[in-house]
C-alpha positions in Angstrom: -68.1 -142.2 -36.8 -67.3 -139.9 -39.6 -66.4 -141.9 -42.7 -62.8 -140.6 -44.3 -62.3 -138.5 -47.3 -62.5 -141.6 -50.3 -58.8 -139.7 -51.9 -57.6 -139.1 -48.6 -55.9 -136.1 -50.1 -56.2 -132.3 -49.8 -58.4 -130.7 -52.6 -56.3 -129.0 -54.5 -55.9 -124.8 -54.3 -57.4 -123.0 -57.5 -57.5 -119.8 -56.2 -55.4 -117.0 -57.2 -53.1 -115.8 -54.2 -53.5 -112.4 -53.1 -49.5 -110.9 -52.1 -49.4 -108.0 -49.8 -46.4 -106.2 -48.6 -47.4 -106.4 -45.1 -47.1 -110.1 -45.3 -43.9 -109.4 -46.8 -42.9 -107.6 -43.9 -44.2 -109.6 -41.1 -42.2 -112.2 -42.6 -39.5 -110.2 -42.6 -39.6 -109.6 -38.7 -40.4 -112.9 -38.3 -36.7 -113.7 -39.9 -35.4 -110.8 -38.2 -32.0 -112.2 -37.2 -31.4 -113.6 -40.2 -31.2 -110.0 -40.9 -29.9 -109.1 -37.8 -26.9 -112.0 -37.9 -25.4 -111.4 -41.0 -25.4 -107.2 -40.6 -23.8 -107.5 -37.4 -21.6 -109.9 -38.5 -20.4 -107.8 -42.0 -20.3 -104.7 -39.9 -18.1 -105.8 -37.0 -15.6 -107.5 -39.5 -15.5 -104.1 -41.0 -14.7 -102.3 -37.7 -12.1 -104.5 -36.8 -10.5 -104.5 -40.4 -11.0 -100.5 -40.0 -8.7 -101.2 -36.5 -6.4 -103.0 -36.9 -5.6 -101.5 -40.9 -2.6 -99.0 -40.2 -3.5 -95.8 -42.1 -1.8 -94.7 -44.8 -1.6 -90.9 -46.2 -1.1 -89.8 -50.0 0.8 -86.3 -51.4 0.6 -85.4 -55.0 3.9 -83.4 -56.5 3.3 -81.9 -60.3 6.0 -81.6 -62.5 6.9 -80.4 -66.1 8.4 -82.0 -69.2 10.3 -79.6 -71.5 8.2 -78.9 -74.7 10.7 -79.3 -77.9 11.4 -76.0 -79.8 13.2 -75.1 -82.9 13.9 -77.3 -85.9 17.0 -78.4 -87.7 18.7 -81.4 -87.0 17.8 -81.6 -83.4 14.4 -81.9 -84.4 14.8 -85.0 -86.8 16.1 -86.5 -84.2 13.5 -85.6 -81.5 12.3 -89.6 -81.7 16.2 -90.0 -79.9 16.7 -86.7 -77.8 15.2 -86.3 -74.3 13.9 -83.0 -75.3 10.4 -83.6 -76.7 6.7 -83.0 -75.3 5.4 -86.3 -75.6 9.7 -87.1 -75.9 7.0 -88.7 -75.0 5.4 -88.2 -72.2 4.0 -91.5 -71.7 7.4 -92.8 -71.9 8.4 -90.6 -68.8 5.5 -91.8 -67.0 6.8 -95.1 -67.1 10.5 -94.2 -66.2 9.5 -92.3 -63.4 7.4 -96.0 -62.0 10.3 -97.7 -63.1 12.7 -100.2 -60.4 15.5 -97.6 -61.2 13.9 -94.3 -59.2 11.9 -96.9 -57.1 15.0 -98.0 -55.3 16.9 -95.1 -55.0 14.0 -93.5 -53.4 13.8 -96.4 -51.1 17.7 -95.7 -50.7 18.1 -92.4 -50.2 15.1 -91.9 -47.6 16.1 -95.2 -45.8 12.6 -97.1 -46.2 14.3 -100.1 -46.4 15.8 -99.5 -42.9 12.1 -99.9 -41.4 11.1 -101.8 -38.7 8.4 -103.5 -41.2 10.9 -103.9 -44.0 14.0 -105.2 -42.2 12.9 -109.1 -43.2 12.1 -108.4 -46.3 14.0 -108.9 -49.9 14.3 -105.3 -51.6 12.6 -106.9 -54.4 9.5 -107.3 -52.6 9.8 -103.5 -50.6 10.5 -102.3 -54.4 7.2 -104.2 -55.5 5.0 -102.8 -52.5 6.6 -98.9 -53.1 5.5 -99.2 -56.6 1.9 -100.0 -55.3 1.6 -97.3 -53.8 3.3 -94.9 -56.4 0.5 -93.7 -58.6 2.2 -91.6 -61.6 -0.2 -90.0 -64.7 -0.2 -87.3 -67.5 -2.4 -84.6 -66.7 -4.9 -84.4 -69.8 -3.0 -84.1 -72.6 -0.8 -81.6 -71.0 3.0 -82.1 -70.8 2.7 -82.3 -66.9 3.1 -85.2 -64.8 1.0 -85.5 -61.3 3.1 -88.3 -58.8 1.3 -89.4 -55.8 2.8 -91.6 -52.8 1.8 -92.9 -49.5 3.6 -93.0 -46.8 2.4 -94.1 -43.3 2.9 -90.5 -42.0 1.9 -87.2 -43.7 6.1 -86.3 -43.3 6.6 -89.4 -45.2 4.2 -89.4 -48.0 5.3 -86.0 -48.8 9.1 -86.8 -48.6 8.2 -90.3 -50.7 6.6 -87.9 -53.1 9.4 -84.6 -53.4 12.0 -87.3 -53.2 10.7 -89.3 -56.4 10.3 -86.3 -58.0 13.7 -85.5 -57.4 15.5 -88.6 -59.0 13.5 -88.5 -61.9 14.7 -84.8 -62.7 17.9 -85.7 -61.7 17.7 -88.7 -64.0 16.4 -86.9 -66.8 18.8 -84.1 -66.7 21.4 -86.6 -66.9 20.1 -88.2 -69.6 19.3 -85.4 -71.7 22.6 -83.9 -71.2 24.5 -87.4 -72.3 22.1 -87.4 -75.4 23.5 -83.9 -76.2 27.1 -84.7 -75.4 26.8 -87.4 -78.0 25.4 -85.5 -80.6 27.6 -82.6 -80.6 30.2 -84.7 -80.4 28.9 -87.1 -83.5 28.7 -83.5 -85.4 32.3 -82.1 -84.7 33.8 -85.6 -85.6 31.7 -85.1 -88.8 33.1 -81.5 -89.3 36.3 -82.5 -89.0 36.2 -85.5 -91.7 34.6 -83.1 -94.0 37.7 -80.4 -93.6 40.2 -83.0 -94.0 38.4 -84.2 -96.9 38.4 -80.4 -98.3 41.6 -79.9 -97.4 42.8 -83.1 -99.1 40.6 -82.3 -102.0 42.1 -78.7 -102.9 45.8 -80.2 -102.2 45.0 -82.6 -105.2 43.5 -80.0 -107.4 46.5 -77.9 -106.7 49.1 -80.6 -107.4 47.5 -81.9 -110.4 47.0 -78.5 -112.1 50.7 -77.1 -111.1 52.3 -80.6 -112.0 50.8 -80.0 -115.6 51.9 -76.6 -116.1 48.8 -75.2 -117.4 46.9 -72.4 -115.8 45.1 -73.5 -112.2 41.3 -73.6 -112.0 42.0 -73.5 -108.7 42.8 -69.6 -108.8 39.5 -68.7 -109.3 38.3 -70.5 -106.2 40.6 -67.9 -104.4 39.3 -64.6 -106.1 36.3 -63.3 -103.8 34.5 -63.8 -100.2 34.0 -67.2 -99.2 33.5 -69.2 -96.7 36.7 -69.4 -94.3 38.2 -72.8 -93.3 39.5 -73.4 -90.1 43.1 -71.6 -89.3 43.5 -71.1 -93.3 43.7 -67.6 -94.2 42.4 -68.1 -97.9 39.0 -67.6 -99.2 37.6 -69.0 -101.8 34.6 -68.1 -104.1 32.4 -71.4 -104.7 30.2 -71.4 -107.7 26.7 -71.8 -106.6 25.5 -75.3 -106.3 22.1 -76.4 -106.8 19.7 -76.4 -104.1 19.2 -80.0 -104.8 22.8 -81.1 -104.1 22.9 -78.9 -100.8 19.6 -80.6 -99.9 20.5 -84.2 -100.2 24.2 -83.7 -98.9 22.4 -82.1 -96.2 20.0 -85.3 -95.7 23.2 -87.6 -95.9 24.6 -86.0 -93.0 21.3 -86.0 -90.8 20.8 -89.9 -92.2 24.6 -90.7 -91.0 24.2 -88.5 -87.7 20.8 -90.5 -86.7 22.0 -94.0 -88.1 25.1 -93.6 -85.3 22.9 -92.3 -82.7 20.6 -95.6 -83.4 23.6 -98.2 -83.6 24.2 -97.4 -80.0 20.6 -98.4 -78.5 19.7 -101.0 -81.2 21.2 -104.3 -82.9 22.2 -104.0 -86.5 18.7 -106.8 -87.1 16.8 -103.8 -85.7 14.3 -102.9 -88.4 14.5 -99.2 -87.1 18.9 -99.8 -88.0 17.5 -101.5 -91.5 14.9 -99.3 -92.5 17.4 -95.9 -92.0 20.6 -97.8 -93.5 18.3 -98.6 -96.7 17.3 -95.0 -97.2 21.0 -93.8 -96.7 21.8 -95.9 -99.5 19.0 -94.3 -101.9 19.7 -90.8 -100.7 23.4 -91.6 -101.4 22.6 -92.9 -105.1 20.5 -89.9 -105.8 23.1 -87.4 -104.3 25.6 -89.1 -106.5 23.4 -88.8 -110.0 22.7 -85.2 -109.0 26.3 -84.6 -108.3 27.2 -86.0 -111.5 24.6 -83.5 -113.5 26.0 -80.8 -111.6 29.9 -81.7 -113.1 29.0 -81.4 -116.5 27.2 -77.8 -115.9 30.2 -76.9 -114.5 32.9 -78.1 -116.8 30.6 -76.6 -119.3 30.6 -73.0 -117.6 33.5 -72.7 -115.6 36.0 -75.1 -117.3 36.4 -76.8 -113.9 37.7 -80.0 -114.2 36.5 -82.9 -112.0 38.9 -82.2 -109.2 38.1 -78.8 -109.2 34.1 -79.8 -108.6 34.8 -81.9 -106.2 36.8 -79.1 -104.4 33.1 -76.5 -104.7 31.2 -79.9 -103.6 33.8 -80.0 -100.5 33.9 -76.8 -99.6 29.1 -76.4 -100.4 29.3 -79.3 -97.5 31.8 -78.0 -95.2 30.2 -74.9 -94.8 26.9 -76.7 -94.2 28.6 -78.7 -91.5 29.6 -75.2 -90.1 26.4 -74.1 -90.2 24.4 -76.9 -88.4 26.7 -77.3 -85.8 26.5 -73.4 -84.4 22.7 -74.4 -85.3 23.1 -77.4 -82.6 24.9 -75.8 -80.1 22.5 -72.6 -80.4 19.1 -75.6 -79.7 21.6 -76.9 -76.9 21.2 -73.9 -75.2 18.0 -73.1 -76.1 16.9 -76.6 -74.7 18.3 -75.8 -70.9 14.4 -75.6 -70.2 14.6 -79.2 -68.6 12.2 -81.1 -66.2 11.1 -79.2 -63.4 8.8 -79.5 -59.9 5.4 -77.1 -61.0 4.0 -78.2 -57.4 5.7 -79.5 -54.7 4.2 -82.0 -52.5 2.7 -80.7 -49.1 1.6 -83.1 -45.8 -1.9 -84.1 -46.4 -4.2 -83.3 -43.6 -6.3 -86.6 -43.5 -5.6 -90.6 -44.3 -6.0 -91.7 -47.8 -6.3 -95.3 -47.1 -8.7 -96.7 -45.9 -11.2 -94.5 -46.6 -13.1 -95.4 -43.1 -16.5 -93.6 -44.0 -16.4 -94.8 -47.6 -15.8 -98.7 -46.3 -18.0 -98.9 -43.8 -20.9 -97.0 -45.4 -20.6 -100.4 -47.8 -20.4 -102.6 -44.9 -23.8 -101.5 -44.0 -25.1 -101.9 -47.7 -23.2 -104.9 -47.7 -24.8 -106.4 -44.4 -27.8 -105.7 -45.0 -28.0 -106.7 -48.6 -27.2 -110.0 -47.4 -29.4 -109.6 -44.7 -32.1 -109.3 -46.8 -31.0 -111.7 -49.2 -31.0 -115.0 -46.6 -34.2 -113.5 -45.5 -36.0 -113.5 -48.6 -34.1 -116.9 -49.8 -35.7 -118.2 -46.2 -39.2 -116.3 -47.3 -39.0 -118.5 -50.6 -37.9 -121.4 -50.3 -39.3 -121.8 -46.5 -41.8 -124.7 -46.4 -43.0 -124.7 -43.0 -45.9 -123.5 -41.2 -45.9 -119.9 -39.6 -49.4 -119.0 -39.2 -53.2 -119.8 -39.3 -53.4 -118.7 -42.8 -50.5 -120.7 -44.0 -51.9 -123.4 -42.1 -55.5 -122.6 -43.8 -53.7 -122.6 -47.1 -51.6 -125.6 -46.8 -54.4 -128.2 -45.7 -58.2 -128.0 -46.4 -58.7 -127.8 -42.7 -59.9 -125.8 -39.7 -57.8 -124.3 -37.5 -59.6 -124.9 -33.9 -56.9 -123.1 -31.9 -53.9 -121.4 -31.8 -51.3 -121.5 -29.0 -49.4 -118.6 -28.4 -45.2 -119.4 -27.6 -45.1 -118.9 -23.9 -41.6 -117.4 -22.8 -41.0 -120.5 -20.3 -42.9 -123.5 -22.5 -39.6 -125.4 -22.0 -40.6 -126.7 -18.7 -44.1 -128.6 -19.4 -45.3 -128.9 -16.1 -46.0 -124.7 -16.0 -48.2 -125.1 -18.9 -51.1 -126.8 -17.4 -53.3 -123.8 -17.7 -54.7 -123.9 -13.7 -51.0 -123.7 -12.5 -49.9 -120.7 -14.6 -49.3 -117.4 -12.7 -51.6 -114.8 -14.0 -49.8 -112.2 -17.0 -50.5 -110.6 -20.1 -49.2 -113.3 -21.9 -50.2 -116.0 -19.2 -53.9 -114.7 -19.9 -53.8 -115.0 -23.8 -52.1 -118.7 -23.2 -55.3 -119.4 -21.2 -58.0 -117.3 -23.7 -56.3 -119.3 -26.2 -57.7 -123.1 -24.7 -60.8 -121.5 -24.0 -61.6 -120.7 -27.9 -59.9 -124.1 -28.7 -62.1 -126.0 -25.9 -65.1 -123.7 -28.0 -64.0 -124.5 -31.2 -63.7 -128.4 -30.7 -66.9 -128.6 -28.6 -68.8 -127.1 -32.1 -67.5 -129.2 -33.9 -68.2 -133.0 -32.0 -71.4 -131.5 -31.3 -72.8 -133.3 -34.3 -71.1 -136.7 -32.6 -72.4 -136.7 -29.6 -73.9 -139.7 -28.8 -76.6 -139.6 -25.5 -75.9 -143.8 -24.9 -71.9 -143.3 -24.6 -68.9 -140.6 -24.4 -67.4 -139.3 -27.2 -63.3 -140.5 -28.3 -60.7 -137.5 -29.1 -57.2 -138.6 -30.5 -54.5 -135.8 -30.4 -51.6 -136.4 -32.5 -49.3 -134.6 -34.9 -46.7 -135.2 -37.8 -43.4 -135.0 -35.5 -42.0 -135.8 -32.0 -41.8 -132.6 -30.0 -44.9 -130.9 -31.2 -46.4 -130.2 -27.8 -49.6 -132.6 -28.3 -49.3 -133.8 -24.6 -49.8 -130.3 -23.8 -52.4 -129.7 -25.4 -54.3 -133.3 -24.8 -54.1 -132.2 -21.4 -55.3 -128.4 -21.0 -58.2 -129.7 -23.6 -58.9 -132.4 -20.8 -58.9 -129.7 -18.3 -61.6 -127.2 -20.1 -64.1 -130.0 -20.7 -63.6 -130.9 -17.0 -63.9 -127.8 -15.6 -67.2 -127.8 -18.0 -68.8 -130.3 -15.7 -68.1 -133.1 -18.2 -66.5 -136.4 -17.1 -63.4 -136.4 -19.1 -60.3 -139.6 -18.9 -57.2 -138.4 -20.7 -54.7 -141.3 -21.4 -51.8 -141.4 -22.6 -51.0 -144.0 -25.0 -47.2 -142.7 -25.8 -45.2 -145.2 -24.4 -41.9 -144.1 -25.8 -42.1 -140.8 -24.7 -44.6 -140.4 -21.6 -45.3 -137.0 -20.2 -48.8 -137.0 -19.0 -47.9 -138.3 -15.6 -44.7 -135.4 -15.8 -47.6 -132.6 -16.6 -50.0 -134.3 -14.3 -47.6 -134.9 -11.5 -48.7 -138.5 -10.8 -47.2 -141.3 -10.0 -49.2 -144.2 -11.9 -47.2 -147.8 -12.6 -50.0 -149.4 -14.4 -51.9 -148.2 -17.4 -52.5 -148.6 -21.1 -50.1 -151.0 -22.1 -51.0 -153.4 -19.1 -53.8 -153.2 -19.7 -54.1 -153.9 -23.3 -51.1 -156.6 -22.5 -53.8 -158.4 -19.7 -51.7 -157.3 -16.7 -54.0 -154.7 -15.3 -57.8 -153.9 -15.6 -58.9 -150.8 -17.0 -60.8 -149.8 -13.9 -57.5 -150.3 -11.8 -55.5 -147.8 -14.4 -57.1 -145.1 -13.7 -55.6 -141.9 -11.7 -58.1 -139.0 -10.3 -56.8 -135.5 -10.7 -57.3 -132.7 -8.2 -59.6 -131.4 -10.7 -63.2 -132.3 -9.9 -64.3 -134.5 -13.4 -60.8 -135.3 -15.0 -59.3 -138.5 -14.5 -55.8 -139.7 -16.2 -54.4 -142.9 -17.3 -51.0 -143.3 -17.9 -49.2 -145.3 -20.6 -47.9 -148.1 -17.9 -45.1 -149.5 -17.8 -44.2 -151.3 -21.1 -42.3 -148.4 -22.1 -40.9 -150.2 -25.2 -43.7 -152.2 -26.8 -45.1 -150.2 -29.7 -47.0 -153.3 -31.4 -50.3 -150.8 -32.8 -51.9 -154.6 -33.6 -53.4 -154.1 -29.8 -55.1 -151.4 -30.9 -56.6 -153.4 -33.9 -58.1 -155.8 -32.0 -61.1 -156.7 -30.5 -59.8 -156.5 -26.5 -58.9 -152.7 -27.5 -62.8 -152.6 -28.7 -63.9 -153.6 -25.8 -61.7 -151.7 -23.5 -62.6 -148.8 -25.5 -66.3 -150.0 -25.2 -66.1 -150.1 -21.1 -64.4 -146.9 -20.9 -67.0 -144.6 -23.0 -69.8 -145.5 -21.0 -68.1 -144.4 -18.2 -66.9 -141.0 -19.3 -68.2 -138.0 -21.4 -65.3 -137.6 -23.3 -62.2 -139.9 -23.4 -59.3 -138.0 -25.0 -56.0 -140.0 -26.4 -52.4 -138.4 -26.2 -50.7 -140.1 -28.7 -47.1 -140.3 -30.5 -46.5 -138.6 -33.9 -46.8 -140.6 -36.5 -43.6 -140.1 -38.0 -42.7 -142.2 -35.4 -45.1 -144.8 -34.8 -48.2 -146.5 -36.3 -50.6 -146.3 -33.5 -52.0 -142.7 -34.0 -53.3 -144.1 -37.2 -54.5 -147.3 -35.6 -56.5 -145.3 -33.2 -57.5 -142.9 -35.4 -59.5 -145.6 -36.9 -61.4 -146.6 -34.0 -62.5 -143.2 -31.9 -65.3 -140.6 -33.0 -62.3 -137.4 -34.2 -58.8 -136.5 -34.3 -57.0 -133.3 -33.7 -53.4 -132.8 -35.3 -51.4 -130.6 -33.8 -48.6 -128.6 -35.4 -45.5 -126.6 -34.2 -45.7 -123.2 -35.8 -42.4 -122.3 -37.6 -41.3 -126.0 -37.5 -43.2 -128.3 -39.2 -42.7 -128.5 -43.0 -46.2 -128.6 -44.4 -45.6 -131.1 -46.5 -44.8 -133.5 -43.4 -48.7 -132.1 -42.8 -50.4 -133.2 -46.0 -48.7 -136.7 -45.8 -49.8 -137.3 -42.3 -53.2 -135.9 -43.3 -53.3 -138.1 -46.1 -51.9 -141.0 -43.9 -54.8 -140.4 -41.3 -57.4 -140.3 -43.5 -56.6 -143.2 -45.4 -56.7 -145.0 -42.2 -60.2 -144.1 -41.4 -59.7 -141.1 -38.9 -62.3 -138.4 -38.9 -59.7 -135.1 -38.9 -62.0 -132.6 -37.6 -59.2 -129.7 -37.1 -55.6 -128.6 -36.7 -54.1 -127.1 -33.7 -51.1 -124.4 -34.5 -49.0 -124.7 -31.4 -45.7 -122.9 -29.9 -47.2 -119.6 -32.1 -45.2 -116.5 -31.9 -47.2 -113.1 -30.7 -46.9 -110.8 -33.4 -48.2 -107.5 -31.6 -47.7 -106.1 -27.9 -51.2 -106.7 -26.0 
């Protein structure tokens, strides 16, 4: 008997691997449904979302904010009039996805009234029109692009037009009250400033009269002026500087804006602050300028303070006059308000969902992730697949490999002389052959003239196939004119006498118990030269100390010179001790492994375990093998 390896360990693998992409691949195929799985999976949740998702259609309308023109005082205040490009135009993008033209669209075109709606708070409709209510500037363009779906073409482009329409509509009215205001803030202004000139010339008069020295007033009358009101007279003002006309000019604007901002902000406002402040300095320096001005004119018309105050009056009323035809001239001018450029028209195909978009990434999607559990499997898979994972895995022949027969379920059709013939029946039977070849080379060297030669077949796990293949080895070296005994010494799990279709009571276990004598256990087989002996009846001793002792020596003894070749079907020895315990005492053992099962490391431990035990591993058998190619 072969002495064991002294480390009863696998020599370790120096060698660099060579990776091909074929090996990629035929791991690949060999995972093919964890491809297959997840693809269909992703895919047929896609269809069914794509089914069941009612489609929606989107319309685009284009419309136009009014581009400010002119100057003046309607153009200082352009940051509070509705009537610039950019008044602004991100501003009116905002107002037109505002709640307020949100729910009167909703109103008007009776969404609110559908079927789908009827349960629902018009806060939350309001919320789900605005998602679907896409408003932008074009460029940097003063035109505004509005999209809406609807779950017809009809309705998108009636969403779309109608939107459209409140927000002109709302605009207009807007602009116009902003107008209305300001014209009005100007004509109140006018008419302070007559009263004040008015009041002012009334005083001059009296005062000069009521002294009885000649009016300064009387030159004031002498010439073409400017014309107040209903008042026949004209009067000729002395020129006032440029810098008086300016800053009285400024005061007005300042006082005209300052009222216009009272009504939208709180007097804390730092816009209300910031413009009161430089009222007050433009006030001061109107005043200093004014008081200059006096002092020229007392010095070059003899008018008196009254009197200057009567040309000041009357430089500011006309002014006033001016700048308010001015306004009302812009008001008109600004009638260009907010129109539709392009209306919205039915669109011819579903916006949402885009079906061709969605389920071109469902396919990417499924079979990303296809791939990805596949090569996850690829790396992180431990077990056995092939001979040359085998190969690599233990330092170890492979003496056969079993191909995966279509019905290997049931046991009893995998005796190889009860098999129908077939292409894959054939290969099942070509494959025992070259294992009943391989095996034969290699006990050649143990063959002993004066006695039979002992085989154990074992493997790392329950549900291997080891009976299987304990017993179609049996058969080749029978049908080899050999004298073979197969015996089954699995008494948990019997299937010998199932494969063998016998019906033994005694065997193994009675005998080794003293119950039975070898000679009486043992079962001929229609097969000329193969004899079977069945594990017995003690299905539920598994003591491996009778195989340890000297009554299994001499049993073992008794029954080698009587047969050629005495082969053991064992259990695994993950779940017993007795493979190892025979392993010890017969001439080689075969372990069998289930391809794509078996985690080789479960493999090198039971190697390890065998070998430390004294059991001459002469091979490996890769069973339950899948057929890569046709033929």
């Amino acid at each position: 008997m072969k002495s064991p390896s002294p480390s009863g360990q696998m020599p370790e693998y120096t060698g660099e691997k060579e990776i091909r992409l074929s090996e990629y691949w035929n791991e690949l195929l060999r995972r093919k449904w964890l491809i297959i799985i997840p693809f269909g999976i992703v895919v047929s949740a896609t269809l069914i979302f794509l089914l069941v998702t009612p489609r929606q259609y989107t319309s685009k309308a284009v419309i136009k904010i009014p581009t400010q023109s002119g100057g003046g005082l309607a153009a200082a205040l352009g940051a509070f009039l509705p009537i610039g490009q950019a008044g602004d135009v991100t501003t009116e993008v905002e107002i037109i996805k505002s709640r307020t033209i949100s729910e009167k669209v909703i109103k008007e075109l009776g969404l609110d009234k559908k079927p789908k709606n009827t349960d629902m708070d018009m806060r939350m409709i309001i919320n789900k029109f605005q998602e679907n209510l896409e408003v932008r500037q074009r460029g940097r363009t003063n035109l505004i692009d509005i999209s809406a779906a609807g779950d017809t073409p009809k309705e998108a482009k009636e969403i779309t037009d109608q939107v459209a329409i409140e927000y002109i509509d709302f605009a207009n009215k807007s602009q116009q009250k902003a107008w209305n205001e300001l014209i009005t803030q100007m004509e109140n202004k006018l008419k302070e400033v007559k009263g004040e000139l008015v009041d002012s010339r009334n005083r001059l008069y009296q005062n000069e009269t009521g002294e009885g020295i000649p009016t300064a007033f009387s030159p004031l009358l002498i010439g073409a002026g400017n014309q107040i009101g209903g008042d026949s007279s004209k009067f000729m003002i002395p020129e006032v500087p440029q810098t008086i006309a300016k800053l009285r000019s400024a005061v007005m604007e300042l006082e005209i804006e300052l009222d216009v901002l009272k009504k939208s902000y709180p007097p804390s406002d730092p816009k209300v602050v910031n413009l009161k402040a430089q009222l007050k300095e433009t006030r001061e320096r109107l005043k200093e300028e004014e008081e200059k001005a006096f002092e020229k004119y007392n010095k070059q018309f003899g008018l008196t303070e009254l009197a200057a105050e009567v040309v000041f009056n009357q430089q500011v009323y006309s002014l006033l006059v001016t700048k308010h035809e001015e306004l009302k001239a812009q008001h008109i001018m600004q009638r260009n308000t907010t129109e539709i450029i392009e209306e919205a028209a039915e669109p011819l195909y579903p916006s949402k969902p885009k079906r061709k978009i969605i389920f071109a990434a469902s396919i990417l999607a499924g079979g990303f992730l296809g791939l990805t559990l596949a090569f996850f499997k690829i790396f992180t898979d431990k077990t056995i697949h092939d001979p040359k994972s085998l190969a690599e895995s233990l330092n170890l022949p492979v003496l056969g490999v079993i191909p995966r027969l279509r019905n290997h379920h049931e046991i009893k059709e995998t005796i190889i002389n009860k098999i129908p013939p077939g292409k894959l029946n054939d290969l099942y039977k070509n494959s025992y052959d070259m294992l009943y070849l391989e095996t034969t080379a290699k006990i050649e060297i143990l063959k002993n003239k004066s006695k039979g030669l002992t085989l154990l077949v074992t493997s790392s796990l329950d549900g291997e196939g080891k009976t299987s293949v304990s017993a179609n080895l049996a058969l080749c070296f029978a049908l080899s004119d050999l004298k073979v005994l197969l015996i089954d010494s699995d008494n948990k799990t019997p299937d010998v006498d199932r494969i063998m279709e016998l019906d033994q009571k005694q065997g193994l276990f009675d005998i080794l118990e003293g119950n039975s004598d070898w000679d009486d256990a043992i079962t001929l087989t229609e097969t000329d030269g193969l004899s079977v002996m069945t594990s017995g009846r003690s299905e539920y001793n598994t003591n491996s100390s009778y195989f340890s002792s000297s009554h299994f020596d001499r049993i073992l003894e008794d029954i080698t010179n009587n047969f050629d070749i005495v082969i053991f079907d064992s259990q695994s020895l993950a779940s017993s001790a007795i493979p190892a315990a025979i392993g010890s005492k017969v001439d080689a053992t075969i372990l069998v492994i289930k391809a794509d099962t078996t985690n080789r490391e479960y493999v090198n431990d039971t190697q390890g375990i065998l070998e430390n035990s004294g059991s001459n591993v002469i091979g490996t058998v890769l069973n339950f093998t899948r057929i890569k190619h046709k033929g």
